[in-house]
Backbone as CSV, one residue per row, in Angstrom:
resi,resn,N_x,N_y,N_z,CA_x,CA_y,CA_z,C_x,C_y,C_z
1,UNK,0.155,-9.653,8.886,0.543,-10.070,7.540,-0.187,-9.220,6.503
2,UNK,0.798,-8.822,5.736,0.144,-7.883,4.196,-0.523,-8.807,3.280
3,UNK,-2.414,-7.825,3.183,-3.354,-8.892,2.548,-2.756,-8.889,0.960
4,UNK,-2.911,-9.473,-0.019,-3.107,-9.790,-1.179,-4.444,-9.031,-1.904
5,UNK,-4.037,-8.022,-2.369,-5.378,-7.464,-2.872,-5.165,-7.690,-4.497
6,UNK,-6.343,-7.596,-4.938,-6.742,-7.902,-6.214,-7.564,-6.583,-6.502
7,UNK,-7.841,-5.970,-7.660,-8.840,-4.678,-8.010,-9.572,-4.725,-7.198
8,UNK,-10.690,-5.765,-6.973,-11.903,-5.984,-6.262,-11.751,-5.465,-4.772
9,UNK,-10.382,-6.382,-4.446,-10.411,-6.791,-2.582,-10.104,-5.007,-2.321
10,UNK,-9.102,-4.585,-3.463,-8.545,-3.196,-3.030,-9.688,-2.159,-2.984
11,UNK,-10.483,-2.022,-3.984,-11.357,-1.248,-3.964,-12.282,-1.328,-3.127
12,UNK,-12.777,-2.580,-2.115,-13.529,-2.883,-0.924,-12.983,-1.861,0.295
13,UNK,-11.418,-2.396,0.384,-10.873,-2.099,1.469,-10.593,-0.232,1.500
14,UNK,-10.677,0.028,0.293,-10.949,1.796,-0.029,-11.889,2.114,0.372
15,UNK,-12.992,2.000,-0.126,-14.180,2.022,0.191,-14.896,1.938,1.589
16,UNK,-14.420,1.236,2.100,-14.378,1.187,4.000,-14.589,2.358,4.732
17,UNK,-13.078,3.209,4.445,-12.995,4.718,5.003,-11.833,4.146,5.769
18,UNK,-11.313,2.844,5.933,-10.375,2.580,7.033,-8.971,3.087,6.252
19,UNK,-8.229,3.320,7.429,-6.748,3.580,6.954,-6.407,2.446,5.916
20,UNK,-5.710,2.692,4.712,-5.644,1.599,3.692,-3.788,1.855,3.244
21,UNK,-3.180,0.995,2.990,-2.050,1.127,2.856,-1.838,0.203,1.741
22,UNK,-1.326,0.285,0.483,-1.300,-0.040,-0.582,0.277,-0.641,-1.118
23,UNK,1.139,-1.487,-1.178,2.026,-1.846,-2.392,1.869,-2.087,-3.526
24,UNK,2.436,-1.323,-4.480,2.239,-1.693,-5.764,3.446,-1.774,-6.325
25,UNK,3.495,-3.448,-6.768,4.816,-4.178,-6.927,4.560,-4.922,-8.453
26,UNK,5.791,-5.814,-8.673,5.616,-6.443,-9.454,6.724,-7.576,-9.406
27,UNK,6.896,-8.791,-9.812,7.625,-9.741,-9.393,9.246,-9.474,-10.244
28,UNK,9.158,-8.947,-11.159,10.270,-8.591,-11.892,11.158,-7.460,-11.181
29,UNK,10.352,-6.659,-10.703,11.032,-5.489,-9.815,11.861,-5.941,-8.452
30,UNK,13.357,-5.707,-8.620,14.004,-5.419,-7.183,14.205,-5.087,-6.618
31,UNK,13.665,-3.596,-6.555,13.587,-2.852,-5.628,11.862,-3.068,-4.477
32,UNK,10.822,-3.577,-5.772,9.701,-3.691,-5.122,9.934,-5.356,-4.048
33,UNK,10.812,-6.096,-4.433,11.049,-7.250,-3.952,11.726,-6.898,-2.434
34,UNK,12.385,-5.896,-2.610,13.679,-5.560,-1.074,11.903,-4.939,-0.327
35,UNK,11.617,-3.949,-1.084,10.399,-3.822,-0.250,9.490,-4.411,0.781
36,UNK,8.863,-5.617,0.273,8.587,-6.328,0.431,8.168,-6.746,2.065
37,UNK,9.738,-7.159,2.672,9.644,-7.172,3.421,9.428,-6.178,4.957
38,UNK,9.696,-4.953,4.598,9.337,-3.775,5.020,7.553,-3.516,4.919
39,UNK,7.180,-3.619,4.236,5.525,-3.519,4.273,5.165,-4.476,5.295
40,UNK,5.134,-5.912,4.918,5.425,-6.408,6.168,5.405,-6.199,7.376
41,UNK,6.436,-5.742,7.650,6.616,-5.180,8.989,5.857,-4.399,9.264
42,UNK,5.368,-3.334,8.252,4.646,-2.489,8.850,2.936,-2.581,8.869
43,UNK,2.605,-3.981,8.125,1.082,-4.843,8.571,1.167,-5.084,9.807
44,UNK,2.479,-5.984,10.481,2.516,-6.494,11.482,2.254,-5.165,12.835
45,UNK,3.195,-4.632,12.719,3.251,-3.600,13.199,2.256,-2.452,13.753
46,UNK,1.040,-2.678,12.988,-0.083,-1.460,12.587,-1.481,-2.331,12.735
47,UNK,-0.802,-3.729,12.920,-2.484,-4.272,12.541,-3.729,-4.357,13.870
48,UNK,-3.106,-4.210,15.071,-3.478,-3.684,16.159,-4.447,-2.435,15.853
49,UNK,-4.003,-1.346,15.010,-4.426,0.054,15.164,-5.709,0.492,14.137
50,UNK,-5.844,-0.776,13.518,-7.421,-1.231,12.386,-6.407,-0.638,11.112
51,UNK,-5.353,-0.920,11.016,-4.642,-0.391,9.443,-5.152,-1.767,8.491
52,UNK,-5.670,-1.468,7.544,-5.401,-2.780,6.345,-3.614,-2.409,5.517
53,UNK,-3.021,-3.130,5.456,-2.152,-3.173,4.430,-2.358,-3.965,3.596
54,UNK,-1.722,-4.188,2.228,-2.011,-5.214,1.568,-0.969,-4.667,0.538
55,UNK,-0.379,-5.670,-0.690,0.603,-5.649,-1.548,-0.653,-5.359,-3.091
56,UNK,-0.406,-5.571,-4.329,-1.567,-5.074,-5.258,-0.194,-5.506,-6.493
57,UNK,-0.114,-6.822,-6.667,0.567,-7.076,-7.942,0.493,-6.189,-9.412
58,UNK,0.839,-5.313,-9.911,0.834,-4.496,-11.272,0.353,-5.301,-12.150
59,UNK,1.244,-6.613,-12.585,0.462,-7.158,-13.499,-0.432,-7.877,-13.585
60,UNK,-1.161,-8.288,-12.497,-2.119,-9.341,-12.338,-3.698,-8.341,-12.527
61,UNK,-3.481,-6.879,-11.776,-4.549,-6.387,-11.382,-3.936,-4.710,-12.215
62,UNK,-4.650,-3.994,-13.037,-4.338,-2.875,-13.615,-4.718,-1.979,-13.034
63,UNK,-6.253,-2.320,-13.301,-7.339,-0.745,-13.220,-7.380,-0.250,-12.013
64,UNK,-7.220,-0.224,-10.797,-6.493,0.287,-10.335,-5.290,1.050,-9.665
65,UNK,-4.255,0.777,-10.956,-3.134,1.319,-11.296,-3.389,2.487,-11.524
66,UNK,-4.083,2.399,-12.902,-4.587,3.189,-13.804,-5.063,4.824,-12.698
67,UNK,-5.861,3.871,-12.140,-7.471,4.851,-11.422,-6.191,5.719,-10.815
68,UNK,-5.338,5.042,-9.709,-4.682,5.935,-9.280,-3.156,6.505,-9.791
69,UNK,-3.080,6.456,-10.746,-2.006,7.248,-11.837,-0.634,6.795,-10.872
70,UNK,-0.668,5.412,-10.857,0.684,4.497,-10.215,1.785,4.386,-11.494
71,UNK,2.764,5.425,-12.046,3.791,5.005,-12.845,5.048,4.361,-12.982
72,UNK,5.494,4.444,-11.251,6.558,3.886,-10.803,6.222,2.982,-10.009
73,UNK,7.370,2.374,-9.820,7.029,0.824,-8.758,8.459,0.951,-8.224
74,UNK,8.478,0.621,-6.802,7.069,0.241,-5.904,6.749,1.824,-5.488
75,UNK,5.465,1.867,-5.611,4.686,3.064,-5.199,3.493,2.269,-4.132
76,UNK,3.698,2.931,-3.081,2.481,2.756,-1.828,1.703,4.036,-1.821
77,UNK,0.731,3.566,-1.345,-0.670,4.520,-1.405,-1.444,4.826,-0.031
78,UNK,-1.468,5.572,0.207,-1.765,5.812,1.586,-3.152,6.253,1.786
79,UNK,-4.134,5.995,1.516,-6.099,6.183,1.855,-6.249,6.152,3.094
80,UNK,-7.252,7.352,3.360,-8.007,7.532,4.598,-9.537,7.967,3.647
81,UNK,-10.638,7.197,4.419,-11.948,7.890,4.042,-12.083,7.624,2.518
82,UNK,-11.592,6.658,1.758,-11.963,6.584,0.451,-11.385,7.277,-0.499
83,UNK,-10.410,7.942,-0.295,-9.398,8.586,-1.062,-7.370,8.966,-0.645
84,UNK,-7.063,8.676,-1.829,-5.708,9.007,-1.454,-5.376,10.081,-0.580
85,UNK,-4.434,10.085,0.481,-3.823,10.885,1.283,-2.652,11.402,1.102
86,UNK,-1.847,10.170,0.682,-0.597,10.138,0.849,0.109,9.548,-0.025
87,UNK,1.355,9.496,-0.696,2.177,8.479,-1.290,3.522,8.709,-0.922
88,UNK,4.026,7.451,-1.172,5.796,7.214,-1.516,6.292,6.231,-2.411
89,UNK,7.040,6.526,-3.427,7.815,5.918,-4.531,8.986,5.679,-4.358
90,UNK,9.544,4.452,-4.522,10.967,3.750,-4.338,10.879,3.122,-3.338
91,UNK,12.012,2.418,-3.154,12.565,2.244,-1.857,13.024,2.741,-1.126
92,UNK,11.988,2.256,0.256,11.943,3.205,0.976,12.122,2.315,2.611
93,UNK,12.737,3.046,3.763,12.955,2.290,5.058,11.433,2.465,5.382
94,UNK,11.323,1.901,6.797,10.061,1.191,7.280,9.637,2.651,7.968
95,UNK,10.749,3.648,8.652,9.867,4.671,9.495,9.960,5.947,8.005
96,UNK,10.346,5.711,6.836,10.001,6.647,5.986,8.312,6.487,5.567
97,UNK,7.600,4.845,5.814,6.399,4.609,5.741,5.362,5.545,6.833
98,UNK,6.579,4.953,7.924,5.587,5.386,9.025,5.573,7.020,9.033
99,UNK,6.251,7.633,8.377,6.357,9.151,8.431,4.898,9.374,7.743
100,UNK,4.653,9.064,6.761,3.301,8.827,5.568,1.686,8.067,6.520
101,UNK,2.271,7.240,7.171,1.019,6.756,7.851,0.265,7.512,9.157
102,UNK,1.380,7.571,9.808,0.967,7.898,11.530,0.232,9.399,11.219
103,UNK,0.639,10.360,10.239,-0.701,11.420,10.445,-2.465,10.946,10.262
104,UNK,-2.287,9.890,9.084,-3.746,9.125,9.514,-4.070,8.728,10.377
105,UNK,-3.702,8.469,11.307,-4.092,7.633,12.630,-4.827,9.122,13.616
106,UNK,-3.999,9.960,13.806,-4.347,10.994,14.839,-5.706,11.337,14.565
């Protein structure tokens, strides 16, 4: 299951160095809503392999919007080691994620 991050929880789980996988949604958005369930899948999916995923509401939590220059939604964020790796914007299928993730893992 995709954690619920807040600035705080997100910036912990950065900070780690662990593979970090990011949604950045917002409840008004329908495309971030179809999403949704695709991240999902791919917590479930990954959580075996020490991946954190987690969703990161836009309007509840900013400054890390900000930090990482998130303009579109849904934009996922892909961290290894405390810094961005990777991204993808829009909607997007579940192995267009995994195209973005699985080089972190190796």
């Amino acid at each position: 299951m995709a954690i619920q991050f807040n600035d705080q929880t997100a910036k912990e789980a950065i900070a780690s160095g662990k593979v970090v996988v990011i949604d950045f949604w917002a409840t008004w958005c329908g495309p971030c809503i179809k999403l949704g369930p695709v991240v999902e899948e791919l917590a479930e999916k990954y959580a075996d392999r020490g991946v954190v995923v987690g969703k990161l509401n836009i309007d509840e939590d900013s400054e890390i919007v900000a930090e990482n220059r998130v303009r579109n939604i849904p934009t996922v964020l892909f961290f290894k080691d405390g810094e961005v790796k990777d991204r993808s914007v829009g909607l997007v299928k579940l192995s267009d994620l995994e195209a973005h993730l699985l080089p972190l893992l190796g």
